[in-house]
N, C-alpha and C positions, 0 to 999 in steps of 0.2 A: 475876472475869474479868480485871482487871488484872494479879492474882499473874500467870495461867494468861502472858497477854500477853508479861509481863517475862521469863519462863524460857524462853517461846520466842524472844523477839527474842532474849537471850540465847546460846541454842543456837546460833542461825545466825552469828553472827561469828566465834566461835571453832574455827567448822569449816569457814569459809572460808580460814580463815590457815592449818589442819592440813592441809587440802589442799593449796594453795595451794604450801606445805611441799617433802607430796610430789610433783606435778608440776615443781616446780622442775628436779628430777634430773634429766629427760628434756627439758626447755625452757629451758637454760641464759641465763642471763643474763634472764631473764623472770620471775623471781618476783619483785623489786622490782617491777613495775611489776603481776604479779598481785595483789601484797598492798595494793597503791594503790588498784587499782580498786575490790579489793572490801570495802576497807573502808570506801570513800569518801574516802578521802586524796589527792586527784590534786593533783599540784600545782598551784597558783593559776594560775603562769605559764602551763598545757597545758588552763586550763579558760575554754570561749567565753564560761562567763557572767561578767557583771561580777559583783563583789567583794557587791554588796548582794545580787544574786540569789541567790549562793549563800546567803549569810546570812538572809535572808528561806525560801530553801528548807527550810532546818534548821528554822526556828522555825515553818512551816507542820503541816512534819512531827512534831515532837514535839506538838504541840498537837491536828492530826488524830487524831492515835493514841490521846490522853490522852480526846477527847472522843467519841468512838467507842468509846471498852474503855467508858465509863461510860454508855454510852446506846442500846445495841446489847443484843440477850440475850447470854448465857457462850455462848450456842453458836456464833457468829458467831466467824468466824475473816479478820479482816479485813487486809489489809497496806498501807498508806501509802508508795511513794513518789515525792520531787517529783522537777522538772527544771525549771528556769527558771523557775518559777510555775505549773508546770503539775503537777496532780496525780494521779497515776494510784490508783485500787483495784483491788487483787485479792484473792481471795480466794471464802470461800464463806460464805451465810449462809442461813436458813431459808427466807423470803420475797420478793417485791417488795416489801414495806413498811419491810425491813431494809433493803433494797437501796438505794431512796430518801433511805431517813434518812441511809443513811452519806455519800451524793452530797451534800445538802440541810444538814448538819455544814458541812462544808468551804466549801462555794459560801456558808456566812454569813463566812468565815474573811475576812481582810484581806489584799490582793496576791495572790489567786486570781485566775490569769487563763484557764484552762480546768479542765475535771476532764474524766478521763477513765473511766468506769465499767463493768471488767472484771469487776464483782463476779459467781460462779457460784450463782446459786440450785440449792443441793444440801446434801447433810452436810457438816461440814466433812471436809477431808482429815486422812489419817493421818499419825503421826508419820513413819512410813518413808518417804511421799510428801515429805511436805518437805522433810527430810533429803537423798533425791536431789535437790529442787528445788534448794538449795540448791551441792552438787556440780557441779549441770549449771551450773548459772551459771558458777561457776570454769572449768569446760572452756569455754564460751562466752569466757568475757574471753583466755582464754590463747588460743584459736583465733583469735580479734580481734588479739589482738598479736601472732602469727606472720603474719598478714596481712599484704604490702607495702601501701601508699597508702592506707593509713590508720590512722588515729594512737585507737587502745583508748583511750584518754582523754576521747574525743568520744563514748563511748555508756556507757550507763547501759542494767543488765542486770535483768531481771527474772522469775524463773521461778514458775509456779503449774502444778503438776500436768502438768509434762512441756509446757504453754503458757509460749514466751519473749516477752516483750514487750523491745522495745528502746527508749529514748527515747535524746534526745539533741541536740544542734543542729548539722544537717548538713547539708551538699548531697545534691541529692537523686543524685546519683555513689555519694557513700560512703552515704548511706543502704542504697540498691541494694546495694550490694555487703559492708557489713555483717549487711546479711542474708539474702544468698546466704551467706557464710561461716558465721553461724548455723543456715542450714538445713540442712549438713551435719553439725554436730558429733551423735553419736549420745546418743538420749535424746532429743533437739527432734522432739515432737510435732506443733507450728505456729510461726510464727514471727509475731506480729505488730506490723508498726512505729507507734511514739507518736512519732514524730522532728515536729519544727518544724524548718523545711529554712532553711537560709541560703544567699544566692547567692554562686558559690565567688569573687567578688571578696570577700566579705566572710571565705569561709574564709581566704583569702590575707592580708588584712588582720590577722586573727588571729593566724596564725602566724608574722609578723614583728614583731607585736607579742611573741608568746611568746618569739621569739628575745633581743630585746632586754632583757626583763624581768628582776627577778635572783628566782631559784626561792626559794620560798619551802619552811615548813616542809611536813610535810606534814599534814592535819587530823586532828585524830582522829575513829575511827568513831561516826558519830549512828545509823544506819540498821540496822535489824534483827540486832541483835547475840545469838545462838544458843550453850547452853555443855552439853559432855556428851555428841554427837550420835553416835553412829555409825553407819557408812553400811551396805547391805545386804550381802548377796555379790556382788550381780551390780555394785559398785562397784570400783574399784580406781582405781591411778597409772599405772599403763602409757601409752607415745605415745596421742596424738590419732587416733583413727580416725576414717573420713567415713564417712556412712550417704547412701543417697539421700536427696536435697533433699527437705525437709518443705515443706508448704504454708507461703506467706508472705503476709501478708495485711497492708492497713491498719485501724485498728481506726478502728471506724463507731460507737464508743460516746463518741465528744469532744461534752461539752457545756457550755455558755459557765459561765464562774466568776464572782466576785462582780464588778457593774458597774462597783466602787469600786476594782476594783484598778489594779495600778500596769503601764501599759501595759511 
């Protein structure tokens, strides 16, 4: 299960950047910051969490993944990722007792300070499905940064089977409104928000803190890295079109993380 794991996280990074690629053409001056997002590179300066929380995100994450591929059956198709301490699942696996375990993993982990449990009890999904899951996130992050009055760097994208989950640390303004702009890009089945809301003195606070900061490198990619992928027919590069607004919903599956963690 771990091989299977690694080829897929695999596949997904590198067909985020090929994408990534081709919308550039048509979104001028936006593929830097496309290639940022979805590798997870944002710069430090444009990112609300502090310097530890990221660092602690990362090392949540690898360790979720490592200990889940090794205590889950092969058939489990699970995906890990954090936001400030917060940890989301998606994915699909046989049972509720799979479902549990992979919640019940994490919640022993250290500096868990939610989890959020999207896991779909079904088959897992197909290659081709992820594949576009993947793509549709790229169109989401680039539809985020053609966005005025809000800054793509404050949400973290997440697609499962035509489901976008957003996380992030936002007002509940830009929460709203990022995912109003997610519920048009076409392909978004639902939309639903994981955001932990900050009050916009504190977004403000933030951003002048960014201003003055000196920008840092950018990270390299931890988070689901994908190699080989090719998307179906019905993908392509072409502009951003809007479909009507998909259902946007808060997700009702947040349940508290380990007591030990770091507030």
């Amino acid at each position: 299960m771990s091989v299977f794991r690694v080829k897929k996280t695999l596949v997904r990074s590198v067909l985020v950047v090929g994408f990534a690629a081709g919308l550039s053409a048509t979104l001028q001056g936006c593929f830097l910051a496309v290639g940022a997002a979805a590798g997870g590179g944002a710069l430090m300066a444009t990112d609300r969490r502090t310097l530890g929380a990221q660092t602690e995100d990362r090392e949540i994450q690898v360790k979720a993944l490592s200990q889940i591929s090794q205590n889950l059956p092969d058939s489990a198709h699970v995906n890990v990722t954090v936001f400030n301490r917060r940890v989301l699942l998606t994915g699909e696996v046989a049972g509720d007792a799979s479902k549990q375990r992979a919640e019940s993993i994490v919640r022993n982990m250290n500096n868990v300070n939610t989890i959020v449990n999207e896991l779909a009890i079904m088959p897992a999904s197909s290659f081709s499905s992820r594949t576009n899951d993947t793509y549709l996130e790229t169109r989401v992050k680039a539809a985020l940064i053609a966005e005025k009055n809000i800054s793509a760097n404050n949400f973290k994208v997440v697609a499962e089977r035509g489901n976008v989950y957003l996380m992030g640390l936002v007002t509940m303004d830009e929460g709203n409104r990022g995912a109003d702009v997610t519920s048009r890009v076409p392909g978004v089945v639902q939309v639903v928000k994981v955001f932990q809301y900050i009050q916009p003195q504190e977004a403000e606070a933030a951003a002048a803190a960014a201003a003055t900061a000196p920008v840092a490198a950018s990270q390299p990619a931890v988070s689901e890295p994908t190699v080989g992928a090719i998307p179906d027919s019905s993908v392509s590069a072409r502009p951003l079109d809007q479909q009507a607004p998909a259902p946007v919903n808060s997700s009702t599956s947040v349940r508290p993380g380990n007591p030990k963690a770091v507030p």
